[in-house]
C-alpha positions as CSV (number, residue, x, y, z in Angstrom):
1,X,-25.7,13.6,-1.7
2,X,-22.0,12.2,-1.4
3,X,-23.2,9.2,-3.0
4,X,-25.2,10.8,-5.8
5,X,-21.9,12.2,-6.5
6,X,-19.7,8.7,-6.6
7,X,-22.9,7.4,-8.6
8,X,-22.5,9.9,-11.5
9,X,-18.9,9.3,-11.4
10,X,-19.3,5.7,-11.6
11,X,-21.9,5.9,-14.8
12,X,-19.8,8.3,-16.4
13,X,-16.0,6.4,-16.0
14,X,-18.0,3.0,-16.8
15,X,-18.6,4.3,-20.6
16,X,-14.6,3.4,-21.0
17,X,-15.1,-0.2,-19.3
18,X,-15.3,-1.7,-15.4
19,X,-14.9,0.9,-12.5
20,X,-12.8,-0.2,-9.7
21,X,-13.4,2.2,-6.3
22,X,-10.7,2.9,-3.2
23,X,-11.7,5.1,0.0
24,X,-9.5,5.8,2.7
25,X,-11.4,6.1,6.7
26,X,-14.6,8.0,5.6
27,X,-14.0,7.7,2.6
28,X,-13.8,3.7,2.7
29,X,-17.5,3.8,4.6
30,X,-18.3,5.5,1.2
31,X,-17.1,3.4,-0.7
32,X,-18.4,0.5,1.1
33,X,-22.0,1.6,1.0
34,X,-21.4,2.4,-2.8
35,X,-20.4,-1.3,-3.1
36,X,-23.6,-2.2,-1.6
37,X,-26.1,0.5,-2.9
38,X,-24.4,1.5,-6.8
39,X,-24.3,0.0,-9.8
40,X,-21.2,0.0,-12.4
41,X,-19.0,-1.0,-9.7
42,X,-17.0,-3.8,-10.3
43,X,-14.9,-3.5,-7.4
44,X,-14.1,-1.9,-3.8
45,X,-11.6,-1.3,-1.8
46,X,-11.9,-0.4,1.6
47,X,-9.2,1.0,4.0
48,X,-10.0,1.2,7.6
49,X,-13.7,2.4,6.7
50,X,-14.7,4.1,9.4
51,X,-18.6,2.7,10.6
52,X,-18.3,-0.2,8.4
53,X,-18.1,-2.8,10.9
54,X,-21.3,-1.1,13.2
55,X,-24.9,-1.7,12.0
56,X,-26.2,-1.3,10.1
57,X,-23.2,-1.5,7.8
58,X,-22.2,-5.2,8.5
59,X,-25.8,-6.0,7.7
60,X,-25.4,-4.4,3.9
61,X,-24.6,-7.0,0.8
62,X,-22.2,-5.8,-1.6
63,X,-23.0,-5.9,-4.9
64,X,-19.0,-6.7,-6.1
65,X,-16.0,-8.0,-4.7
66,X,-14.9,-6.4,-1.8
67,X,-11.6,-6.5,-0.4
68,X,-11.4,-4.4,3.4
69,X,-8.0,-3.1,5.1
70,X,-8.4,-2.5,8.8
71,X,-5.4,-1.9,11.5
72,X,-5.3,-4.3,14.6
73,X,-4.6,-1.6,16.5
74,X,-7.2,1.0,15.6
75,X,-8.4,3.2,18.0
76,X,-11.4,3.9,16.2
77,X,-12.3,0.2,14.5
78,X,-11.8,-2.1,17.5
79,X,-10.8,-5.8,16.2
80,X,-13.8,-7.2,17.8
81,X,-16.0,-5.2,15.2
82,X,-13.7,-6.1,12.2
83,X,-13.7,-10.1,13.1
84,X,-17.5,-9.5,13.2
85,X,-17.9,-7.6,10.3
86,X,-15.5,-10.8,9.0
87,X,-18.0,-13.5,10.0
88,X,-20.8,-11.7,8.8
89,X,-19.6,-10.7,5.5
90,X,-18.1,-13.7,4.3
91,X,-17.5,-12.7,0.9
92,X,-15.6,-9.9,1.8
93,X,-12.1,-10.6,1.8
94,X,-11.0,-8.7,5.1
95,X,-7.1,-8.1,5.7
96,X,-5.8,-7.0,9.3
97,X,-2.6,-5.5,9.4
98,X,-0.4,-5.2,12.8
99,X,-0.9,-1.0,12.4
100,X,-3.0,1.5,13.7
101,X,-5.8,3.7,12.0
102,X,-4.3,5.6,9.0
103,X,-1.3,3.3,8.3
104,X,-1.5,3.8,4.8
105,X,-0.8,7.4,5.1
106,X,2.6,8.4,5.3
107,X,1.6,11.9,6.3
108,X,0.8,10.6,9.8
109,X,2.4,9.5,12.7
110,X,0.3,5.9,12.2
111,X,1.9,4.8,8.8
112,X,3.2,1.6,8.5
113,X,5.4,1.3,5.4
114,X,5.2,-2.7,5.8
115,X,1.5,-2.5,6.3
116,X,0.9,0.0,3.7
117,X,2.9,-2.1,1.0
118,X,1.3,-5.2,1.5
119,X,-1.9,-3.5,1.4
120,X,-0.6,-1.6,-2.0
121,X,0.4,-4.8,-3.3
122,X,-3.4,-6.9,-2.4
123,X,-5.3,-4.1,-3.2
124,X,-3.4,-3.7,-7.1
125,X,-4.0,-7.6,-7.6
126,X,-7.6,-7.4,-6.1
127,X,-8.1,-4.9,-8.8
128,X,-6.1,-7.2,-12.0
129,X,-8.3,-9.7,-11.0
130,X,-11.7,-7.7,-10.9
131,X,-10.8,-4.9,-13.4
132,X,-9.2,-7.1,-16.2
């Protein structure tokens, strides 16, 4: 029911204009599959989605830009998946950082501050461009 739940969310915030979406491990397969199954979305991003790069994820088409975070040195999303998750989702703009999982999170032993601010700063012009 998790994506009933982003759904009604969506329908409701798109009455003020476009709906731009960001999920962090889980919550990036989430929103993933909601850029693939919703409507309203204009745009995703996805950090470090855990289960994205598996099938039958990297089989899904997104139905708006998607822009996808992933650490090089994940211990959960090898680099093998997310280059293959790459070649089969061309129109996904995939962006691998030199960091682990969670390096956005400065809670946990993993953050990167480098990797987290360049992500910060593609993920904010990923959404002037679709959002505006």
């Amino acid at each position: 029911g998790v994506l009933q739940d982003i759904d009604a969310t969506i329908r409701h915030v798109a009455q003020a204009g476009k709906v731009g979406l960001v999920g962090y491990c889980w919550g990036g397969l989430l929103t993933w599959r909601a850029a693939c199954e919703l409507a309203n979305l204009s745009a995703a991003v996805c950090y470090y989605g855990g289960g994205m790069t598996v099938s039958p994820e990297s089989g899904r088409h997104p139905r708006c830009p998607v822009l996808a975070h992933f650490g090089e040195r994940d211990h959960a999303i090898p680099i093998e998946g997310v280059r293959a998750f790459q070649l089969a989702q061309p129109n996904v703009s995939v962006q691998p950082y030199d960091a682990g999982h969670g390096f956005n999170c400065d809670q946990r032993a993993a953050f990167d501050a480098a990797a987290a601010a360049l992500a910060q700063e593609r993920s904010l012009a990923f959404f002037a461009k679709n959002l505006s």
